[in-house]
Structure formats: C-alpha cells, structure tokens
Short mmCIF file of the C-alpha atoms (twelve columns), coordinates in Angstrom:
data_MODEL
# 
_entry.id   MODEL 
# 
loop_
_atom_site.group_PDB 
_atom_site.id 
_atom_site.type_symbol 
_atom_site.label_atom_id 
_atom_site.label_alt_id 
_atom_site.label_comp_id 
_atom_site.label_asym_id 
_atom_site.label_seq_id 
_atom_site.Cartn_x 
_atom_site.Cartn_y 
_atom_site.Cartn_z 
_atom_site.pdbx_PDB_model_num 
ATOM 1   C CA . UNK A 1   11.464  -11.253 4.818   1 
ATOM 2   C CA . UNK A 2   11.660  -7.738  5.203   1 
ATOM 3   C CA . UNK A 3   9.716   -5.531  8.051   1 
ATOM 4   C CA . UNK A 4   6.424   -4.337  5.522   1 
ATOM 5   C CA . UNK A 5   6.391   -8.201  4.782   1 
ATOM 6   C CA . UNK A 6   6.273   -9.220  7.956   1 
ATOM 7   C CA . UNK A 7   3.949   -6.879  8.998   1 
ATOM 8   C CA . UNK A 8   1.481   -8.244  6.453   1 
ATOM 9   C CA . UNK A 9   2.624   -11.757 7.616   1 
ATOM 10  C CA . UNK A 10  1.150   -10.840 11.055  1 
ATOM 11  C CA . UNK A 11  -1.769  -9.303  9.558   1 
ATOM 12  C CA . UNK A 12  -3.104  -12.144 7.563   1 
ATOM 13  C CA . UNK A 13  -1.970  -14.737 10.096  1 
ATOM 14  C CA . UNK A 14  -4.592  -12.290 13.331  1 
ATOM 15  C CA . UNK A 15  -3.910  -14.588 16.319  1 
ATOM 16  C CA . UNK A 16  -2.251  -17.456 14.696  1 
ATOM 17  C CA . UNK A 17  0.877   -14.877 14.629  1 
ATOM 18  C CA . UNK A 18  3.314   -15.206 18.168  1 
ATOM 19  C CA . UNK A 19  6.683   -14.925 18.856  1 
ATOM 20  C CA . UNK A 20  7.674   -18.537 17.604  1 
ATOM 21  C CA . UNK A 21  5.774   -17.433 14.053  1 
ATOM 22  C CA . UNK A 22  8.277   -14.381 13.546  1 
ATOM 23  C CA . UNK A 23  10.054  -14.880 10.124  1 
ATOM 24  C CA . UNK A 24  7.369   -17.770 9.330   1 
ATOM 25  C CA . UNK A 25  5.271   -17.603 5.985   1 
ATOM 26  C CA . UNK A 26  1.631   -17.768 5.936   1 
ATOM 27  C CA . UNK A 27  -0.234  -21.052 4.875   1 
ATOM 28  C CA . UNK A 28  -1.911  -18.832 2.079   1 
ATOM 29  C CA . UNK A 29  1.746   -17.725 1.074   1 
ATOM 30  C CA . UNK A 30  3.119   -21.510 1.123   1 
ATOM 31  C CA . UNK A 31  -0.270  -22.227 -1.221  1 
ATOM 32  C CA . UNK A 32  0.803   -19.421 -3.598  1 
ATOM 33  C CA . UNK A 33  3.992   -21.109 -3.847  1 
ATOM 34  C CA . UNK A 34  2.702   -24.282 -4.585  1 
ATOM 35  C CA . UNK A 35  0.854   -23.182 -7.132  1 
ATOM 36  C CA . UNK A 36  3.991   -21.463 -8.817  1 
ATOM 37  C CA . UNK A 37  5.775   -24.603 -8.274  1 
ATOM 38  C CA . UNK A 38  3.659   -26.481 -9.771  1 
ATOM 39  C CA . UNK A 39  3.681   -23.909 -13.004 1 
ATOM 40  C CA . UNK A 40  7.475   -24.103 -13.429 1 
ATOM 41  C CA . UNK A 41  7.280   -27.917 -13.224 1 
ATOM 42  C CA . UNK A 42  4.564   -28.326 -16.085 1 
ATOM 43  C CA . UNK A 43  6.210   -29.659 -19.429 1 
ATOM 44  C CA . UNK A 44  3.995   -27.215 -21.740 1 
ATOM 45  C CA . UNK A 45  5.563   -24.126 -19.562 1 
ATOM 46  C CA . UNK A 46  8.632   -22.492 -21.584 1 
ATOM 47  C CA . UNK A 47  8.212   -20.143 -19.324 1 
ATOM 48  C CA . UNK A 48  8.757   -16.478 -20.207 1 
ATOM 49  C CA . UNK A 49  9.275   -13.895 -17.371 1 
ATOM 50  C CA . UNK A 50  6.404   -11.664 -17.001 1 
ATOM 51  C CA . UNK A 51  3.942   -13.620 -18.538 1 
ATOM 52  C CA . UNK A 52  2.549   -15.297 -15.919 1 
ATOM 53  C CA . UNK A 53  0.937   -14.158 -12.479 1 
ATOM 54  C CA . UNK A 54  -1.001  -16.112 -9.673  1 
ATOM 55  C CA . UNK A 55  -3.041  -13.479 -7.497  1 
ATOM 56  C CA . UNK A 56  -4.981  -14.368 -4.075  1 
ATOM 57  C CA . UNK A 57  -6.675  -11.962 -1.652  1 
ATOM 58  C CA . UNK A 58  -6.182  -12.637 2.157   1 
ATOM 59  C CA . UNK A 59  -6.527  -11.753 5.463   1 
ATOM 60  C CA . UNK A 60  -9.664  -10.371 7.217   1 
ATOM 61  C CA . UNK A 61  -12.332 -8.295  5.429   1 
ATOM 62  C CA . UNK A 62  -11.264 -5.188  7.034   1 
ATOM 63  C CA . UNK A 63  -7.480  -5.174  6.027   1 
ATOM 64  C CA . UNK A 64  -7.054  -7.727  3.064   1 
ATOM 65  C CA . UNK A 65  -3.991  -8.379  1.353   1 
ATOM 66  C CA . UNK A 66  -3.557  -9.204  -2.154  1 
ATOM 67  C CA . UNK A 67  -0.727  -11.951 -3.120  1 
ATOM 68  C CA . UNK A 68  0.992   -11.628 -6.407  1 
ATOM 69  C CA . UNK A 69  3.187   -14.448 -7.121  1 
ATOM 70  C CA . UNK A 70  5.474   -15.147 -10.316 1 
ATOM 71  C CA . UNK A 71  7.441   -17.478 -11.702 1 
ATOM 72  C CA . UNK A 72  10.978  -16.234 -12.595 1 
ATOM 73  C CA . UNK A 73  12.906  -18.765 -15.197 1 
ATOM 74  C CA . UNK A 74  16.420  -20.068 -14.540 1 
ATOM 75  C CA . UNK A 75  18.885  -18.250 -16.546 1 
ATOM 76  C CA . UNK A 76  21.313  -21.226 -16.905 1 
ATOM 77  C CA . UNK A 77  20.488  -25.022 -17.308 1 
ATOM 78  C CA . UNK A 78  22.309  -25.082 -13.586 1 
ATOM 79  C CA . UNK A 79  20.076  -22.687 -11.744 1 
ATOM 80  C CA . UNK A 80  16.913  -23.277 -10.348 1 
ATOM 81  C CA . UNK A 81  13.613  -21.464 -11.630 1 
ATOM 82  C CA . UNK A 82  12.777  -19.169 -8.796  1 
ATOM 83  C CA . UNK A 83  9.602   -17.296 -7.896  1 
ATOM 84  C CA . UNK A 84  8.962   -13.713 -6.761  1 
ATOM 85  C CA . UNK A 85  5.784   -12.826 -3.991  1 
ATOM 86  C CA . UNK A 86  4.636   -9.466  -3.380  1 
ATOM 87  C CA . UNK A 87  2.510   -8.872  -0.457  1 
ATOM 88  C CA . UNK A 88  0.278   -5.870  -1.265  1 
ATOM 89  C CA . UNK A 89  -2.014  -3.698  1.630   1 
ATOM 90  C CA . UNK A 90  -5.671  -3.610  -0.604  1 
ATOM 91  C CA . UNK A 91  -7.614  -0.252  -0.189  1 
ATOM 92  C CA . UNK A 92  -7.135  3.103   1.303   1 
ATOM 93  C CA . UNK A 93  -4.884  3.982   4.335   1 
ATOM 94  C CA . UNK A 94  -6.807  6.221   6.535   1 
ATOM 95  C CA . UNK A 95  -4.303  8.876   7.388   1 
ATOM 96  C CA . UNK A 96  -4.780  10.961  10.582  1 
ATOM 97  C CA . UNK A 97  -3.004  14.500  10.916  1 
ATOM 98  C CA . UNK A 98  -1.235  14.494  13.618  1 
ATOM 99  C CA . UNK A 99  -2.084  17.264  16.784  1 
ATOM 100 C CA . UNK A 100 1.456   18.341  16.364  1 
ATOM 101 C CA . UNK A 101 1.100   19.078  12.711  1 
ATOM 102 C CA . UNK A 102 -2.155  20.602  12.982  1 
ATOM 103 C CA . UNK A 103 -0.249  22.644  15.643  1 
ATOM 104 C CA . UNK A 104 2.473   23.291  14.329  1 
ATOM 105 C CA . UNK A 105 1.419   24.854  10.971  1 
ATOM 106 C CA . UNK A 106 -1.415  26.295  13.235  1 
ATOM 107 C CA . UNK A 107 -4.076  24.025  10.169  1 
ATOM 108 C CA . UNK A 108 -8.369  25.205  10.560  1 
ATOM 109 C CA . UNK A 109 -10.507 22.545  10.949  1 
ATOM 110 C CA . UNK A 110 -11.059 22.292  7.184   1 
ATOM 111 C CA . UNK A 111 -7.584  22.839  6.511   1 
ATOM 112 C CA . UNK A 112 -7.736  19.147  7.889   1 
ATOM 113 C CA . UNK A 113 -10.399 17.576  6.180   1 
ATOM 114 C CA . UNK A 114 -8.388  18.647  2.995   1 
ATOM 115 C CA . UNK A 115 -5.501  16.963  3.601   1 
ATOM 116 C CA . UNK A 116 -7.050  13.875  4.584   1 
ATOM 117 C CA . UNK A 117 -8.862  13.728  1.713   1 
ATOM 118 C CA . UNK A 118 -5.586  14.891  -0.425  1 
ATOM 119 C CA . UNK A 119 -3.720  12.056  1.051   1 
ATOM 120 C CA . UNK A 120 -6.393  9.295   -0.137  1 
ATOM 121 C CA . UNK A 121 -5.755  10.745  -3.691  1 
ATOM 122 C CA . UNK A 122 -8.744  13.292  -4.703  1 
ATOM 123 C CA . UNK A 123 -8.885  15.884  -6.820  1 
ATOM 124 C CA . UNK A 124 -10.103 19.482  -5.973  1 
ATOM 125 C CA . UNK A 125 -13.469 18.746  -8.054  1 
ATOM 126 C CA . UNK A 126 -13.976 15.609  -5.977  1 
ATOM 127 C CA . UNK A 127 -12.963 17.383  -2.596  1 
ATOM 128 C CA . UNK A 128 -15.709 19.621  -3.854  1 
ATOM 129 C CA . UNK A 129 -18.455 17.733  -4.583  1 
ATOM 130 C CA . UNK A 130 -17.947 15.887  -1.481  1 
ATOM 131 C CA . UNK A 131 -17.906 18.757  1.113   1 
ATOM 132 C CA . UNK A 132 -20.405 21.178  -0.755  1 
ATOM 133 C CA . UNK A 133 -18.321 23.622  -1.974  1 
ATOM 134 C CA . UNK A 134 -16.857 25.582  -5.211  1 
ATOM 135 C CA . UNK A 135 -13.635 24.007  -6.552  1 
ATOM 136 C CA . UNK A 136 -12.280 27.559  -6.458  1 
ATOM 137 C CA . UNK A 137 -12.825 27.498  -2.610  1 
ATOM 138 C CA . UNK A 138 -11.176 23.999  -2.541  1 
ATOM 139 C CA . UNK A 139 -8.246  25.180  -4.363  1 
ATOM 140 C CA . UNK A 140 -7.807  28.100  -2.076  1 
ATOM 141 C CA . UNK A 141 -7.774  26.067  1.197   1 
ATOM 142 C CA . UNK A 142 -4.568  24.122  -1.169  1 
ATOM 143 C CA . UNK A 143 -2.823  27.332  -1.584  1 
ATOM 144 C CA . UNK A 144 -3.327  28.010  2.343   1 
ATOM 145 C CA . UNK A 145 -1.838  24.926  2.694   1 
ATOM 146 C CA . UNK A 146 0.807   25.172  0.318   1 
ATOM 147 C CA . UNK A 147 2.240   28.840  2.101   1 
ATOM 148 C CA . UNK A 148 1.618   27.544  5.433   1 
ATOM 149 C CA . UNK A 149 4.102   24.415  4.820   1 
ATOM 150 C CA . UNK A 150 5.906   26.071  2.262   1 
ATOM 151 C CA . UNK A 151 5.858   23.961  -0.113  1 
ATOM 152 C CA . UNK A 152 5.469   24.206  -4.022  1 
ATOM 153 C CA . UNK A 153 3.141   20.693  -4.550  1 
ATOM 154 C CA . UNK A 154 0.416   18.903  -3.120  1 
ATOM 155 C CA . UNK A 155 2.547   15.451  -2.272  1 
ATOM 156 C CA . UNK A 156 5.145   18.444  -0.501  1 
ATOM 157 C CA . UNK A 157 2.094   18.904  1.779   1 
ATOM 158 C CA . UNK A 158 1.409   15.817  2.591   1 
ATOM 159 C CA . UNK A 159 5.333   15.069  3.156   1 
ATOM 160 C CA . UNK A 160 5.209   17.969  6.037   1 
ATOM 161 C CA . UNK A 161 2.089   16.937  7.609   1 
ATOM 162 C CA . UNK A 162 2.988   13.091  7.576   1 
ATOM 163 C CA . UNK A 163 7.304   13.684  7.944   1 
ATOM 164 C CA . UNK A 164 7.148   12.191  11.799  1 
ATOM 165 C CA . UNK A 165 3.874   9.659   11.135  1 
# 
C-alpha cells in the first residue's frame, strides 16, 4: 500500500483507523475484492483485460472516495488471475495560497482569487462570469501572474505558488 493509499485508507475508515489498522484494507475495499473474485471465478468469464470494472463510492459525504476495481487475467495456465484497485479522491481539492507565496511574489488580493480558481480548473470566461468582470481583465490579472512568477503557462503558475504546499 503506498502513502496516497493509505491516506485514503484512513479517510474512509474516520475513527475506525488507529495505529494497529496501519497497512490494513478497508471492509469496503475487501467487498470490492470479493466481488472481483467472484468475477474471475464465474465459468462464462473468458475474461479480457480492460473489459470489466467494479466501481463503489465511499467514505463520508464530505470527502468520498471512489473504488475502481479490475480483474487482470493470468497470463499462463500457472499464474493466478489477479486484480488491480485504485483508490480515487472524488471532487475538487480546495487549494489555499500560501502567506509565503502571496508574499513572496508580493500577489493583490485578486491576484489570489485567480489562482484559486485556476487551480480548480476554470477558464478565463468562467473566472469571469463568476467574479463580474471582462475576460480581457481576467486574462490580464494571468499575465500579472505569469511575469510575477516568471513563468510561460498557467500550470507554471500554479507549480510556483503550490512548489512547498
């Protein structure tokens, strides 16, 4: 298990999760694995990587997780079939600029609502819209940005702002 899974291991497991559950799957985990198992054990499944997927959403309303599980076929008549899980983070990460950053490349006030709302993935139009103001004037507070981290690209901003986060 590596440290994003267990991370979403402790999420989905809330208070359930102590020191003696470190490294331990979630029940809703062992379910999804059931539920593969018991797809590579049915006789009608010549099973064909990629064309099968189990999905389940867990953990609280506030921070779900979605599960995606599939079945991977044995390559030889010696191996076992196998089965792959991917633990997934559902919805937007609300990212904070740090004080340093803001500090650092000296950022106005709405210097810092644009990058929050570049960094959840909106365009200038929809940066727009949502504060009131022209696209043009959007796209100028980018280009601010862009000289003041000196960078060429919009994901170069956000790699500045975010590099210590």
């Amino acid at each position: 298990m590596n440290a994003e899974a267990e991370s979403l291991s402790r999420q989905i497991m809330g208070d359930a999760y102590d020191a003696e559950a470190r490294g331990v799957w979630p029940a809703e985990v062992l379910e999804l694995c059931g539920s593969l198992r018991t797809l590579l054990d049915s006789a009608e499944s010549q099973l064909v990587e990629g064309q099968h997927e189990l999905r389940r959403v867990t953990g609280d309303g506030k921070s779900p997780v979605l599960l995606r599980g599939f079945p991977l076929a044995a390559h030889t008549e010696k191996d076992e079939a196998c089965m792959l899980i991917i633990m997934e983070k559902i919805g937007r990460e609300r990212r904070v600029v740090p004080n340093q950053a803001k500090e650092q490349y000296r950022l106005t006030s709405r210097e810092v609502e644009i990058v929050k709302y570049i960094s959840e993935g909106w365009t200038n139009k929809e940066i727009a819209r949502h504060l009131e103001i022209s696209e043009h004037t959007v796209k100028e507070h980018v280009r601010h940005l862009l000289k003041k981290t000196k960078t060429t690209t919009r994901t170069g901003i956000l790699a500045q702002i975010f590099q210590d986060t």
